[in-house]
C-alpha positions in Angstrom: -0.3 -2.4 17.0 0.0 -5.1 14.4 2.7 -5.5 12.4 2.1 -4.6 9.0 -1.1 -2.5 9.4 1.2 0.6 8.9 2.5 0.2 5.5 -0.5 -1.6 4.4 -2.8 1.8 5.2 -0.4 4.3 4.5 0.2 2.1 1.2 -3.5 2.3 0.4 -3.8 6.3 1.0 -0.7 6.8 -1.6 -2.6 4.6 -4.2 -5.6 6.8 -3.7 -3.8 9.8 -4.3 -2.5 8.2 -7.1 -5.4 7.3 -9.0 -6.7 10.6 -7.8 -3.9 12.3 -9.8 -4.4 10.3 -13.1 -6.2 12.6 -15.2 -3.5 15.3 -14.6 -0.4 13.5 -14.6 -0.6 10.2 -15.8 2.7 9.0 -15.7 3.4 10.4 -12.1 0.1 8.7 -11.1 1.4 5.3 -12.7 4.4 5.6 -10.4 2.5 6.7 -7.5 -0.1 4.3 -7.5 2.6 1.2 -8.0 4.5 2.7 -5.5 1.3 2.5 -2.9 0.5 -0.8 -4.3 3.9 -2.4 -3.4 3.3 -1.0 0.3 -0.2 -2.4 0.2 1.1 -5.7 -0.6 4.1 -6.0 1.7 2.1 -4.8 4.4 -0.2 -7.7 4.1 2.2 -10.4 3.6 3.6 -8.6 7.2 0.1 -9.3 8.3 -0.6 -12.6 7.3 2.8 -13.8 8.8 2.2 -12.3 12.2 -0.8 -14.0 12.2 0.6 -17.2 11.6 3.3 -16.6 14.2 1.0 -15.8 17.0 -1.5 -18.9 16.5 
């Protein structure tokens, strides 16, 4: 398995839930969502790195 494909979709189903939440708890869903958004980035910058490390 790739490294980085991990945090990048488990980063991407916590921003879901979090923009899923907004309407009920918008400040919990602020957090939520930047806290998926951070995995969703550092997961692809994990990605993009093994990539260059393997060509």
């Amino acid at each position: 398995m790739r490294e980085g494909l991990i945090p990048t979709v488990l980063g991407t189903a916590v921003a879901a839930s979090g923009a899923a939440m907004r309407n009920k708890f918008p400040m919990a869903a602020a957090a939520v969502f930047g806290f998926g958004l951070a995995h969703v980035v550092l997961g692809a910058i994990d990605l993009v790195e093994h990539r260059r490390r393997t060509e």
